[in-house]
N, CA, C and O atoms as CSV, one atom per row, in Angstrom:
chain,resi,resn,atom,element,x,y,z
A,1,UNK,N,N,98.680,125.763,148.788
A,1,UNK,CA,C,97.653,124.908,148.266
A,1,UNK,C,C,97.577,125.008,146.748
A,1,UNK,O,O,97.296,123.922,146.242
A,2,UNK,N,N,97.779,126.203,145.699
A,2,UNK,CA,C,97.784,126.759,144.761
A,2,UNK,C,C,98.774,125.336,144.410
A,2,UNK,O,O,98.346,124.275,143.955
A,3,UNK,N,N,100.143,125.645,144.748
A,3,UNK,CA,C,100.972,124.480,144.077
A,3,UNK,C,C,100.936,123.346,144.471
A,3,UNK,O,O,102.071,122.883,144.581
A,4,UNK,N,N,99.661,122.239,144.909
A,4,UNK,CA,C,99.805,121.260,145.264
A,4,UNK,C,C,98.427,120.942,143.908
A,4,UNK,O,O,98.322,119.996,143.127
A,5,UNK,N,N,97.607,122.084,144.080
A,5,UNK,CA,C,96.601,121.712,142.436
A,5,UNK,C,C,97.204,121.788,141.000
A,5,UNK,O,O,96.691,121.481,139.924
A,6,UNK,N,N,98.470,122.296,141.299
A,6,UNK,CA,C,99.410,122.576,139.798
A,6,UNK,C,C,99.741,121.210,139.610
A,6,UNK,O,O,99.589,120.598,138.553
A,7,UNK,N,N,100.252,120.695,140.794
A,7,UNK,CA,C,101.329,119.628,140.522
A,7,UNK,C,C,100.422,118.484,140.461
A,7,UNK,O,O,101.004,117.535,139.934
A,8,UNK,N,N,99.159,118.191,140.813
A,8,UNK,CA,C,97.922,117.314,140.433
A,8,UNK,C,C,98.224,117.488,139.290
A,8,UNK,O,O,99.004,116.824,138.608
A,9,UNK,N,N,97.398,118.733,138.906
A,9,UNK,CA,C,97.221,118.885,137.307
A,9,UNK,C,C,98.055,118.074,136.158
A,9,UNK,O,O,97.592,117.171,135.460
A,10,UNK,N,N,99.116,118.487,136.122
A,10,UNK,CA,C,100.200,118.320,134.997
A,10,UNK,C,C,100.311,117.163,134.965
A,10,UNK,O,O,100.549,116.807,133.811
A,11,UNK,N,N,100.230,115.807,136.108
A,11,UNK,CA,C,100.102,114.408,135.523
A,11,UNK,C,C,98.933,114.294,134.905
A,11,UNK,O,O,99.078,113.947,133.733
A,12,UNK,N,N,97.590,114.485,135.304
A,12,UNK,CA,C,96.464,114.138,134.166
A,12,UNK,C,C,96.927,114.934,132.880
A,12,UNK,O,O,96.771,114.265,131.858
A,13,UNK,N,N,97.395,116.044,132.696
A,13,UNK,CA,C,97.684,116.677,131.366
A,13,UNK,C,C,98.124,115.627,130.325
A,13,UNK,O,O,97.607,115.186,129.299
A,14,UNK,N,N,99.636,115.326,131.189
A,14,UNK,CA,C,100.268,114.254,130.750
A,14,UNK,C,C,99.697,112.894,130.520
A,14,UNK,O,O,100.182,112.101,129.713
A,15,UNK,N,N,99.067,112.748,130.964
A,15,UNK,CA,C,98.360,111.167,131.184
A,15,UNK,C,C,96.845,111.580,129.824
A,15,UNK,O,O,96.487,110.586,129.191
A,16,UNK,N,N,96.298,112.565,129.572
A,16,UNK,CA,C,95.649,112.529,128.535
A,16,UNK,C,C,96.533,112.994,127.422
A,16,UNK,O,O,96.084,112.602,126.344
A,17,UNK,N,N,97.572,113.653,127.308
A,17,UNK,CA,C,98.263,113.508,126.187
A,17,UNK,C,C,98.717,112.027,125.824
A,17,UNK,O,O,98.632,111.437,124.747
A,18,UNK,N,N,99.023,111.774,126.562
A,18,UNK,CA,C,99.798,110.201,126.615
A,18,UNK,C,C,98.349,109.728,125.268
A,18,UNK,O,O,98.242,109.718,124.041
A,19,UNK,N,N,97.656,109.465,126.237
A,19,UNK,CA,C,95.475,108.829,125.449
A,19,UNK,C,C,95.656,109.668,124.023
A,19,UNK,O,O,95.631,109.114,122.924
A,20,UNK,N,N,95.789,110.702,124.167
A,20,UNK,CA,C,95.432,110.827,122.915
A,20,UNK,C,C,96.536,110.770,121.842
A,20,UNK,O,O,96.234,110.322,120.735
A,21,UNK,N,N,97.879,111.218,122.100
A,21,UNK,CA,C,98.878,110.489,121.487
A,21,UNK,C,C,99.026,108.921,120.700
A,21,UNK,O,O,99.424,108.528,119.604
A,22,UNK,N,N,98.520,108.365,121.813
A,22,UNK,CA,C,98.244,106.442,121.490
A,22,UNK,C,C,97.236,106.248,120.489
A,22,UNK,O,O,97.383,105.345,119.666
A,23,UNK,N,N,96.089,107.100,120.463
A,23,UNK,CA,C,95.210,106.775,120.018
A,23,UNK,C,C,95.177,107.497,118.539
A,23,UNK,O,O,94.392,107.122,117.668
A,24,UNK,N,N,96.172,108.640,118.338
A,24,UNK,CA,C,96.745,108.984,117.025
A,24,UNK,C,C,97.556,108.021,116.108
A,24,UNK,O,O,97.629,107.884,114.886
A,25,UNK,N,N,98.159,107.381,117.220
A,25,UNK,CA,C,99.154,106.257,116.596
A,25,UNK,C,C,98.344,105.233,115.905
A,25,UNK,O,O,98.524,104.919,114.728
A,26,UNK,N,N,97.026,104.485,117.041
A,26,UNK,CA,C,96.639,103.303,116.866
A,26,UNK,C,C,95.758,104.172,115.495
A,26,UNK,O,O,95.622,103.442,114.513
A,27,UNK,N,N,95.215,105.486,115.347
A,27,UNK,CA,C,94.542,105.439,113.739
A,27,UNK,C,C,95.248,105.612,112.724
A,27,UNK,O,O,94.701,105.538,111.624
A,28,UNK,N,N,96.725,105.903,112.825
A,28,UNK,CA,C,97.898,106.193,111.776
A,28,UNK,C,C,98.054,104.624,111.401
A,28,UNK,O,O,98.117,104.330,110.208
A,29,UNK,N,N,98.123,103.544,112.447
A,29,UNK,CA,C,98.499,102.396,112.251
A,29,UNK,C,C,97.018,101.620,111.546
A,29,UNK,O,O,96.964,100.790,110.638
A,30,UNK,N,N,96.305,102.016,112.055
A,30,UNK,CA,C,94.573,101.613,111.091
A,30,UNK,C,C,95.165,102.272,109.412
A,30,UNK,O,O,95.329,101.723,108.322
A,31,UNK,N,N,95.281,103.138,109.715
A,31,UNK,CA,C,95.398,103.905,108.216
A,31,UNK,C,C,96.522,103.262,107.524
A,31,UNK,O,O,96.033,103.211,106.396
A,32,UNK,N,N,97.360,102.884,107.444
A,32,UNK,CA,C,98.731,102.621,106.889
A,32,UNK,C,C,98.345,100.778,106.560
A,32,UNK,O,O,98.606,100.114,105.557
A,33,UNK,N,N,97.675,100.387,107.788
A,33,UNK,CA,C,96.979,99.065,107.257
A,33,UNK,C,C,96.540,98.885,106.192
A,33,UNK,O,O,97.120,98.369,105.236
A,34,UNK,N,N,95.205,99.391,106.254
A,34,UNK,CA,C,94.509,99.746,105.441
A,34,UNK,C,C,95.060,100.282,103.992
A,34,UNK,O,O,94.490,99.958,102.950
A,35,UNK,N,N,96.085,101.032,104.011
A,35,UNK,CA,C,96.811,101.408,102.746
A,35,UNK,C,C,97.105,99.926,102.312
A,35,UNK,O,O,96.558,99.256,101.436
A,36,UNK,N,N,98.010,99.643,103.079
A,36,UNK,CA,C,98.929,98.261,102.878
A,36,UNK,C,C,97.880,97.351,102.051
A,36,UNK,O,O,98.179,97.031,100.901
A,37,UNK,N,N,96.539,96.889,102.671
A,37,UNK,CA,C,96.070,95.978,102.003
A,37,UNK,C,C,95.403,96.210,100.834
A,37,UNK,O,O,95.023,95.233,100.188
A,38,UNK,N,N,95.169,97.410,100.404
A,38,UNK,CA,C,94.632,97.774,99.133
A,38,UNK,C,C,95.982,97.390,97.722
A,38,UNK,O,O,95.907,96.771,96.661
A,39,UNK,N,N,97.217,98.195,98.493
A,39,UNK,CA,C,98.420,97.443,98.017
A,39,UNK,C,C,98.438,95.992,97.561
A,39,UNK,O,O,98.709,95.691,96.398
A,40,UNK,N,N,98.207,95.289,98.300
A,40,UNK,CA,C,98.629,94.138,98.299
A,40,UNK,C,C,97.485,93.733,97.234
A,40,UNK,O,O,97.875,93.163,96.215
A,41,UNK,N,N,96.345,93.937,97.360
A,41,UNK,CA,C,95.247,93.138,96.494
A,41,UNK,C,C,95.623,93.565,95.439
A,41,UNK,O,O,95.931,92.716,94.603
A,42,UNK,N,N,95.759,95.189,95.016
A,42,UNK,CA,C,96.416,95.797,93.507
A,42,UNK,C,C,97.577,94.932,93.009
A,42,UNK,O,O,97.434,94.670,91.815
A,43,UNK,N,N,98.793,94.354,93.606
A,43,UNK,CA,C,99.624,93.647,93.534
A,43,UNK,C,C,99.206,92.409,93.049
A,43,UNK,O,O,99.606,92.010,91.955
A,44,UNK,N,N,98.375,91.697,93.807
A,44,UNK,CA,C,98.061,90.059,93.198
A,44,UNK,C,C,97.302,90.422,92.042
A,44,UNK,O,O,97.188,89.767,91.006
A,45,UNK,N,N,96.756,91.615,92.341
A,45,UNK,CA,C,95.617,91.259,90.862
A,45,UNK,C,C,96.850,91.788,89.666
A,45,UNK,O,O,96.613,91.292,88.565
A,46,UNK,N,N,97.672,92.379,89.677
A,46,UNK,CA,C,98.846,92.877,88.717
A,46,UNK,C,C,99.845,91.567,87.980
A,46,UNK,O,O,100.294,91.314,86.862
A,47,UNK,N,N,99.869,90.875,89.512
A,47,UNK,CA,C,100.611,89.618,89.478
A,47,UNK,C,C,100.271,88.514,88.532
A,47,UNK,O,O,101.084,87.946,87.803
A,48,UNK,N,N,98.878,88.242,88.617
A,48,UNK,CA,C,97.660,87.536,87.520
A,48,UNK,C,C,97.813,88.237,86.318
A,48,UNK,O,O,98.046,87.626,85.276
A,49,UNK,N,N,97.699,89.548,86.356
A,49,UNK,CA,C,97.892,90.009,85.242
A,49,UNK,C,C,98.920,89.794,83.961
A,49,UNK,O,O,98.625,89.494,82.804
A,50,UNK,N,N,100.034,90.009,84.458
A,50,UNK,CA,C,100.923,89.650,83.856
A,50,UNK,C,C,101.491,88.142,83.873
A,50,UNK,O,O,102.531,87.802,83.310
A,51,UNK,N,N,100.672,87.324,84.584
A,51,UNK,CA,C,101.237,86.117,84.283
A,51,UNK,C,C,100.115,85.556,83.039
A,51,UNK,O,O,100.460,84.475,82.561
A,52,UNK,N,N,98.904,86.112,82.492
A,52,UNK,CA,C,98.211,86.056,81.550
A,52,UNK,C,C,98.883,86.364,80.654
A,52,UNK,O,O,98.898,85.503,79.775
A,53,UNK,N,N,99.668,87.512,80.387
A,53,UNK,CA,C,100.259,88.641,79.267
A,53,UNK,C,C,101.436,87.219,78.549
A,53,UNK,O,O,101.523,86.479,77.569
A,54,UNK,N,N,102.163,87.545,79.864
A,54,UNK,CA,C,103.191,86.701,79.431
A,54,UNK,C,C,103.711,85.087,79.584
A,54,UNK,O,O,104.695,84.639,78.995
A,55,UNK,N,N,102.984,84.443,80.349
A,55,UNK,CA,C,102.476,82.914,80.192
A,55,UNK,C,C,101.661,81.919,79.021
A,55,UNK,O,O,100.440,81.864,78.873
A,56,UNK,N,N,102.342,81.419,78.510
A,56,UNK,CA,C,101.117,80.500,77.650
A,56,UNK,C,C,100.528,80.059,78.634
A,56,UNK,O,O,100.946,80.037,79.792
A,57,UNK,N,N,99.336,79.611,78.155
A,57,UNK,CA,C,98.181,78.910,78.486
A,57,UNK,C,C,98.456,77.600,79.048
A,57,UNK,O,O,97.775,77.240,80.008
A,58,UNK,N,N,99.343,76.850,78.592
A,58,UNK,CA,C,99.556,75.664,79.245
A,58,UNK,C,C,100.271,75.758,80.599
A,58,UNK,O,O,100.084,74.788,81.333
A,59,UNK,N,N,101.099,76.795,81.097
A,59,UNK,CA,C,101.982,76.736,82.306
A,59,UNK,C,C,101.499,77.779,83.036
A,59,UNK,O,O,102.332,78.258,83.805
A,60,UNK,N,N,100.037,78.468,83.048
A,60,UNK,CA,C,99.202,79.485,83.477
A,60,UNK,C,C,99.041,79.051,85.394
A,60,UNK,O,O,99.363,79.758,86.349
A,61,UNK,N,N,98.456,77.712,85.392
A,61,UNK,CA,C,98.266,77.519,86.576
A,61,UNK,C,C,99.370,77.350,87.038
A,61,UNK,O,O,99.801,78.099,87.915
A,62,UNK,N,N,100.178,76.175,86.481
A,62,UNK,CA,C,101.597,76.463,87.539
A,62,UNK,C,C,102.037,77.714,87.965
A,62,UNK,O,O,101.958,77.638,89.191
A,63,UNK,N,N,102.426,78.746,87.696
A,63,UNK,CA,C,102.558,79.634,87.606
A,63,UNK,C,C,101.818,80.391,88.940
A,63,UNK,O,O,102.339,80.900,89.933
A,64,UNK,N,N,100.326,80.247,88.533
A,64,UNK,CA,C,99.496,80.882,89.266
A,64,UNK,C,C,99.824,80.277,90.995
A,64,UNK,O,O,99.853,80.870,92.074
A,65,UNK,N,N,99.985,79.178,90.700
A,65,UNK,CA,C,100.020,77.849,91.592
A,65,UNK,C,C,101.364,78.028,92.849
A,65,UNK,O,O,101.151,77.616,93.990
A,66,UNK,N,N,102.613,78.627,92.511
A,66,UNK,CA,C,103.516,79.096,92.607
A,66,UNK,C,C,103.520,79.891,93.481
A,66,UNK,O,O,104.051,79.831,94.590
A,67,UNK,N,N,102.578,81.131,92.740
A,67,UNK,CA,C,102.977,82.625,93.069
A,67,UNK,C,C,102.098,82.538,94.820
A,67,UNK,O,O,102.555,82.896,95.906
A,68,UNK,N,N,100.482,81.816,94.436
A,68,UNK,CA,C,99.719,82.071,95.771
A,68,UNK,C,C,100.581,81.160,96.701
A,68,UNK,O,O,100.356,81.399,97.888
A,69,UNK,N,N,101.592,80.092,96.467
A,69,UNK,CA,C,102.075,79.457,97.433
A,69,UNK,C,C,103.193,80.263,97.936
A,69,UNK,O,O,103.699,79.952,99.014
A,70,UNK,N,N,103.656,81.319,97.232
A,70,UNK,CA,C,104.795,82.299,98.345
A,70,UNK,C,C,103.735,83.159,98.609
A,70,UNK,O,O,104.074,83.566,99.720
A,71,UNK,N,N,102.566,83.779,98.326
A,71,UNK,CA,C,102.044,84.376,99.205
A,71,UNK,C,C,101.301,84.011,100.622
A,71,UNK,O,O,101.093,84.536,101.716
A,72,UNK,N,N,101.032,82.781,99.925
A,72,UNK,CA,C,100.736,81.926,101.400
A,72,UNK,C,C,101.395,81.743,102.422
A,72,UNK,O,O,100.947,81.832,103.565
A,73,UNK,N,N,102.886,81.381,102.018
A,73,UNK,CA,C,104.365,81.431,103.185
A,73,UNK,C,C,104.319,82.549,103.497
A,73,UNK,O,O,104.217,82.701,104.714
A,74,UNK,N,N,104.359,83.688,102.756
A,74,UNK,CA,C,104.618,85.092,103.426
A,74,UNK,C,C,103.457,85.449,104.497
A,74,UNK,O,O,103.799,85.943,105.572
A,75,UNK,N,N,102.215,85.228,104.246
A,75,UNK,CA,C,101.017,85.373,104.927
A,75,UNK,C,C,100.939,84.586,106.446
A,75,UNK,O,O,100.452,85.091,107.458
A,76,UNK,N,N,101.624,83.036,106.331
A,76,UNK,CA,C,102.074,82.085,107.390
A,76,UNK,C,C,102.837,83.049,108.217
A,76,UNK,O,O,102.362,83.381,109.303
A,77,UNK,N,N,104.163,83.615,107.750
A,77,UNK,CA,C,105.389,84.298,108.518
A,77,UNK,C,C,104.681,84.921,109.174
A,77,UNK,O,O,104.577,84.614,110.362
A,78,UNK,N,N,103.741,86.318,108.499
A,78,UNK,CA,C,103.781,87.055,109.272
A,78,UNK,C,C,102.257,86.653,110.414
A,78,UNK,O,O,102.032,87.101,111.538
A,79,UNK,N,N,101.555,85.817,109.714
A,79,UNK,CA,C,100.714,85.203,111.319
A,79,UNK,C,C,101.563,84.990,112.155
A,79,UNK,O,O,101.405,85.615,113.204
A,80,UNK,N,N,102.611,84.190,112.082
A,80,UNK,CA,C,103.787,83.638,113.135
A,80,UNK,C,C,104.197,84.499,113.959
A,80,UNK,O,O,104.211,84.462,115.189
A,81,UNK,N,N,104.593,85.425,113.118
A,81,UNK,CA,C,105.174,86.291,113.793
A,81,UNK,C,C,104.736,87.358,115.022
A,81,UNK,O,O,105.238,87.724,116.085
A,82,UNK,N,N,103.057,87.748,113.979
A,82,UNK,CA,C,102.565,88.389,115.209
A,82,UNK,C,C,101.838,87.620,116.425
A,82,UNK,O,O,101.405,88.305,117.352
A,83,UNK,N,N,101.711,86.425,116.447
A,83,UNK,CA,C,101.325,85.851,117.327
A,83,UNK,C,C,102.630,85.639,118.192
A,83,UNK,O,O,102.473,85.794,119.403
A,84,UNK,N,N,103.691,85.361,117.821
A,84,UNK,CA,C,104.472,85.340,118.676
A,84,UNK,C,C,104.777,86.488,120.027
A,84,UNK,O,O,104.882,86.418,121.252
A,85,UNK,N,N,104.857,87.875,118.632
A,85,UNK,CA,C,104.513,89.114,119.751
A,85,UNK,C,C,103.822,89.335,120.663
A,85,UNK,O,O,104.023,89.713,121.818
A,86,UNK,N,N,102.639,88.980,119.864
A,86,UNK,CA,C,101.336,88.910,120.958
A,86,UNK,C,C,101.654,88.202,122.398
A,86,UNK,O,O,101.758,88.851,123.439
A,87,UNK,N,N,101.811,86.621,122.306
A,87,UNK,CA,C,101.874,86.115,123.194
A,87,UNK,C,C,103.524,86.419,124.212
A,87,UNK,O,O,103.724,86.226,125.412
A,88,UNK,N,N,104.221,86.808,123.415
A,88,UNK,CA,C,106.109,87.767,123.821
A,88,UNK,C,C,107.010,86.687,124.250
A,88,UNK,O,O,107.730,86.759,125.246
A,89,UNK,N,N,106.924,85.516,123.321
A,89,UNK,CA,C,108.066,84.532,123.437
A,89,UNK,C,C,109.162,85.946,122.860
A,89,UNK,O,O,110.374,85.774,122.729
């Protein structure tokens, strides 16, 4: 009887390592997000930056105009993309 409560045991062991494993991941993956988008805002605002520095004034918006339209495509892709996952075409 001793080894029939062992051998219970060790799947829940496993099965809450599993839980808490996942749930290390899913806050590593919160965290690394979260990095990412602080990134990214430091980036556009850098991006503006230097298109002030080194843009005249007259070709400022183009410019500006430009840059948010590849961030916009890039922003499109990756909606695309994860919706695709999501749904697992």
């Amino acid at each position: 009887m001793s080894e029939a409560n062992t051998d219970t045991e060790i799947p829940e062991e496993s099965t809450t390592d599993f839980e808490l494993r996942t749930n290390l991941y899913r806050a590593a993956l919160a965290l690394f997000v979260l990095l990412a988008v602080v990134a990214v805002i430091q980036l556009y605002a850098s991006v503006n930056a230097t298109i002030n520095t080194f843009i005249t004034h007259e070709y400022r918006p183009l410019f500006r105009a430009a840059f948010n339209l590849v961030v916009l495509l890039v922003a499109g892709l990756g909606i695309s993309w994860s919706v695709r996952e999501l749904v697992g075409e």
